[in-house]
VEXDREN-2710 file (C-alpha; in Angstrom, 1 decimal):
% VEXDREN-2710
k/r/px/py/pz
1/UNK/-0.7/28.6/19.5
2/UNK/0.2/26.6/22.5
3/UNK/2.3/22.8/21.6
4/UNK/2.5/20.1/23.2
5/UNK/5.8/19.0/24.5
6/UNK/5.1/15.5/25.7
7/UNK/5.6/14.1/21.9
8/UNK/10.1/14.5/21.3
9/UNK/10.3/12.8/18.1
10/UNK/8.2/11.6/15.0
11/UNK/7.8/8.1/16.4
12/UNK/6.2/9.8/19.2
13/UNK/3.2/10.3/17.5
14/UNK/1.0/13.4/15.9
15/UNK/1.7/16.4/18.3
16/UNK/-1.4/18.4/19.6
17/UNK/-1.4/21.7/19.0
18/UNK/-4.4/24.2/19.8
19/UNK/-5.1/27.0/17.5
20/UNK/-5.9/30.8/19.1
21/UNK/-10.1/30.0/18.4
22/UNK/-9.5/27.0/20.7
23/UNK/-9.6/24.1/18.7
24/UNK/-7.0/21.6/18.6
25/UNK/-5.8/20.2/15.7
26/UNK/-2.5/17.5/14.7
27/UNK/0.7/17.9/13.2
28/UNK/2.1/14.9/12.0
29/UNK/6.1/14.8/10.6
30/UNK/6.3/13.4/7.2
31/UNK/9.7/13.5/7.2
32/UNK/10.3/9.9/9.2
33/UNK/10.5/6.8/6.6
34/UNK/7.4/5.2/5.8
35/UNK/6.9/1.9/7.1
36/UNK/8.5/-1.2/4.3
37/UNK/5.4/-2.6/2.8
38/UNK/5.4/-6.4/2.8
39/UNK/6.0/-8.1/-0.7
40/UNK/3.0/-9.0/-2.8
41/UNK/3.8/-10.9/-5.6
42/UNK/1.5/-12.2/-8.7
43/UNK/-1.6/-15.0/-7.6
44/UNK/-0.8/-18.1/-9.6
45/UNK/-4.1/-16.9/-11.1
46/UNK/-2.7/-13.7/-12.5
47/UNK/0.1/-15.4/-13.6
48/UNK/-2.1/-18.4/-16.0
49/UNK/-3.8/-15.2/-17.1
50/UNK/-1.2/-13.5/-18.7
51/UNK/-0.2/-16.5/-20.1
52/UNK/-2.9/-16.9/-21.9
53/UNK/-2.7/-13.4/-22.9
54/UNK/1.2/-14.2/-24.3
55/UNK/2.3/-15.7/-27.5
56/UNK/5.4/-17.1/-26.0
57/UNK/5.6/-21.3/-24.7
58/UNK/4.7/-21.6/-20.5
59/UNK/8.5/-22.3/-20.5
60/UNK/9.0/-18.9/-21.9
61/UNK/6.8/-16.9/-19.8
62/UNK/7.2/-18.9/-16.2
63/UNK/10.7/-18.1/-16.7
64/UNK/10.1/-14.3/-17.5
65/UNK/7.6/-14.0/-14.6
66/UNK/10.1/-15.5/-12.2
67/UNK/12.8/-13.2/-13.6
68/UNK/10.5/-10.3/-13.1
69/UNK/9.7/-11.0/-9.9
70/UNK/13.2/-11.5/-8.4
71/UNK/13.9/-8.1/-10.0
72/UNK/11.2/-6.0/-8.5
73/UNK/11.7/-7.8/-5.0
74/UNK/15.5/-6.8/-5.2
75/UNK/14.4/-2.8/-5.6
76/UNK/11.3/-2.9/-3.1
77/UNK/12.6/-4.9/-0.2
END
């Protein structure tokens, strides 16, 4: 197998590498950190849903769904 040596580092990009029949094929480092997603929260939609869905007062459950969401943000941001 002959590699490619132009591509140092993961952020480089794949690195080519041809295999003894002759055809190339990629190798792509998963050890590098995947990229931070951007926050996506609940559509106001979703949210009257499961109200609906919920036994508790609007009071009850804006409050929960706010509380929820601060949460998750704080562990996926």
């Amino acid at each position: 197998m002959n590699e490619n040596k132009s591509a140092k580092t993961p952020a480089d990009g794949p690195t080519a590498w041809q295999c003894q029949c002759g055809r190339a094929y990629t190798v792509t480092c998963i050890s590098s950190k995947p990229s931070k997603r951007e926050w996506v929260g609940l559509t106001d939609e979703e949210i009257a849903q499961g109200l609906k869905e919920s036994w508790v007062t609007e009071q009850a459950w804006q409050s929960a769904v706010w509380w929820a969401e601060e949460k998750l943000k704080e562990k996926n941001t």
